[in-house]
C-alpha positions as CSV (number, residue, x, y, z in Angstrom):
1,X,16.7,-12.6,-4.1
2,X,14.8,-15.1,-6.5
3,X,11.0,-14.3,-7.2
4,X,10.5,-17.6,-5.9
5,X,11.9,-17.4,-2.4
6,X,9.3,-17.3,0.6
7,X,11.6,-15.6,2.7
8,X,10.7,-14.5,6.5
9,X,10.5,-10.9,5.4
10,X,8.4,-11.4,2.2
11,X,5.8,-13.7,4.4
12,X,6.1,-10.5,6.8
13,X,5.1,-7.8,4.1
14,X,2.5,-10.3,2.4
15,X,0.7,-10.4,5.8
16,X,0.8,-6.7,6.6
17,X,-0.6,-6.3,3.1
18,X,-3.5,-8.9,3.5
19,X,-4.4,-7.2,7.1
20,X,-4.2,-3.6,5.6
21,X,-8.6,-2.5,5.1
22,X,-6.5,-0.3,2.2
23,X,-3.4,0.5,0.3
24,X,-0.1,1.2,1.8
25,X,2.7,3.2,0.9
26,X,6.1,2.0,1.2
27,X,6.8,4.4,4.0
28,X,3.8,2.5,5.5
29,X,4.7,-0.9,4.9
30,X,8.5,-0.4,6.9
31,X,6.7,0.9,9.8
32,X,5.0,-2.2,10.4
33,X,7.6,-4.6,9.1
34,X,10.3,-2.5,11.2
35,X,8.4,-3.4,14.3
36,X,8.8,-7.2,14.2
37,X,12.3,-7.0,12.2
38,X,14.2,-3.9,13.3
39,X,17.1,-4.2,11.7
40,X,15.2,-4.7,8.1
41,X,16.2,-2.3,5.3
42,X,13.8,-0.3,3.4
43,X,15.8,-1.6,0.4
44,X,14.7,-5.5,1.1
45,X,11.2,-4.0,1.4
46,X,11.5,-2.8,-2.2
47,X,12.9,-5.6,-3.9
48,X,10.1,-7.8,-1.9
49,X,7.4,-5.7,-3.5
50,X,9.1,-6.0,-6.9
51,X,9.0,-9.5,-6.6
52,X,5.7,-9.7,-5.4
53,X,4.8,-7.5,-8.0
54,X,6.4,-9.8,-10.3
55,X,4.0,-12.7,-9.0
56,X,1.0,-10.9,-9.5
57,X,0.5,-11.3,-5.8
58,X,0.1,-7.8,-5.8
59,X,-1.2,-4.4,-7.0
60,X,0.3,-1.0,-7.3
61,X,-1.8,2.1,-7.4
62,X,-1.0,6.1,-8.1
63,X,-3.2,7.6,-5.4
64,X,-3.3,10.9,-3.7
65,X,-1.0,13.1,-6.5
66,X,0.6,9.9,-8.0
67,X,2.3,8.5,-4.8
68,X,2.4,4.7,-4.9
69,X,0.3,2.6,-2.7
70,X,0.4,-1.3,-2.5
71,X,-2.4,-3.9,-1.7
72,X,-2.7,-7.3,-1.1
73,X,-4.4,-9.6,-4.8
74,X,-7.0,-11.2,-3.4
75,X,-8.4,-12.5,-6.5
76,X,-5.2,-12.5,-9.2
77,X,-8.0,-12.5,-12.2
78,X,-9.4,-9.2,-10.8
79,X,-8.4,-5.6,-9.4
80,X,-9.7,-2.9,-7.4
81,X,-10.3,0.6,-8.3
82,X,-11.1,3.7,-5.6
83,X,-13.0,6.6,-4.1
84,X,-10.8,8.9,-1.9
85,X,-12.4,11.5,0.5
86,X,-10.7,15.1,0.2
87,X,-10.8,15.9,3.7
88,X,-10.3,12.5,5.6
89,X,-8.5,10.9,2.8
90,X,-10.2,7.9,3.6
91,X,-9.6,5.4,0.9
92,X,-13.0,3.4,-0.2
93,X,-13.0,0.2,-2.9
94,X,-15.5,0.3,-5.5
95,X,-17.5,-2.8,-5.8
96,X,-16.6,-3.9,-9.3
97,X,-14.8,-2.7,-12.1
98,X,-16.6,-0.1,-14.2
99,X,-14.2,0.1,-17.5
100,X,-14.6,-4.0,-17.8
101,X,-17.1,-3.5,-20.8
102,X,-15.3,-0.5,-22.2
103,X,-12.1,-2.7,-21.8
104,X,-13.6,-5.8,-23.5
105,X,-15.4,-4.0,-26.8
106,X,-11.6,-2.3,-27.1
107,X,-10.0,-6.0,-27.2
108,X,-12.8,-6.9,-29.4
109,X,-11.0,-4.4,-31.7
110,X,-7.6,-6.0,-31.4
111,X,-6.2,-3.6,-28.9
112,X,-4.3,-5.7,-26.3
113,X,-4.8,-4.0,-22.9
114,X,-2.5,-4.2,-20.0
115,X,-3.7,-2.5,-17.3
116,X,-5.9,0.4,-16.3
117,X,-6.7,2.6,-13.0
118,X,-9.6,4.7,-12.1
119,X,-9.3,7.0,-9.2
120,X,-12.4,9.5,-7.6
121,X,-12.3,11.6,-5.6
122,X,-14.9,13.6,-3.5
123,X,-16.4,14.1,0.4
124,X,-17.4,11.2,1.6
125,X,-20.8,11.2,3.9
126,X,-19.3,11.9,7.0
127,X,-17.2,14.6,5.6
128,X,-20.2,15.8,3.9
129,X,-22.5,16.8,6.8
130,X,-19.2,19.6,7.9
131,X,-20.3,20.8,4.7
132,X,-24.2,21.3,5.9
């Protein structure tokens, strides 16, 4: 499969991925896409993400103990880093990037940077008043 294709499946995983209100495993992503196209292999849904990967369309993330989650790019310029409650394991966005003005005073120094993550985790409020 080309990069470039816009097959039915990739359209498929795309639009679970922009639905999603957070990451999803691969494990997640075939039980959705194995819904509308039974007969789909989990195989297909990996070289999809690869490709979409490829395209920047996406983003990959290490999350609970380094498994690898996927989410839809909304904007390809930007990213989106995380707060994940301990007991729920509810997954929450933080607003904006707090390395960018780390990142940029270490390209200021000539160091090209590729990519970064930054994962916390805690209890999140609702958790929290279990705790009281």
């Amino acid at each position: 499969m080309s990069n470039g294709r816009n097959t039915k499946q990739k359209q498929l995983i795309l639009s679970i991925l922009k639905e999603a209100d957070r990451p999803l495993s691969i494990n997640e992503i075939y039980s959705k896409t194995v819904c509308e196209i039974p007969k789909i292999a989990k195989s297909t849904i990996y070289r999809n993400i690869d490709a979409m990967l490829n395209q920047n369309m996406i983003e990959k993330y290490y999350l609970n103990d380094n498994e690898i989650f996927y989410s839809f790019k909304k904007d390809k310029n930007n990213h989106t880093h995380f707060i994940i409650c301990e007991d729920c394991k509810k997954v929450y966005n933080l607003p904006d990037c707090p390395l960018k003005e780390l990142e940029n005073s270490i390209e200021a120094e000539g160091f090209i940077i590729k990519d970064h993550q930054l994962q916390i985790t805690g209890i999140c409020k609702n958790c929290a008043s279990n705790y009281k």
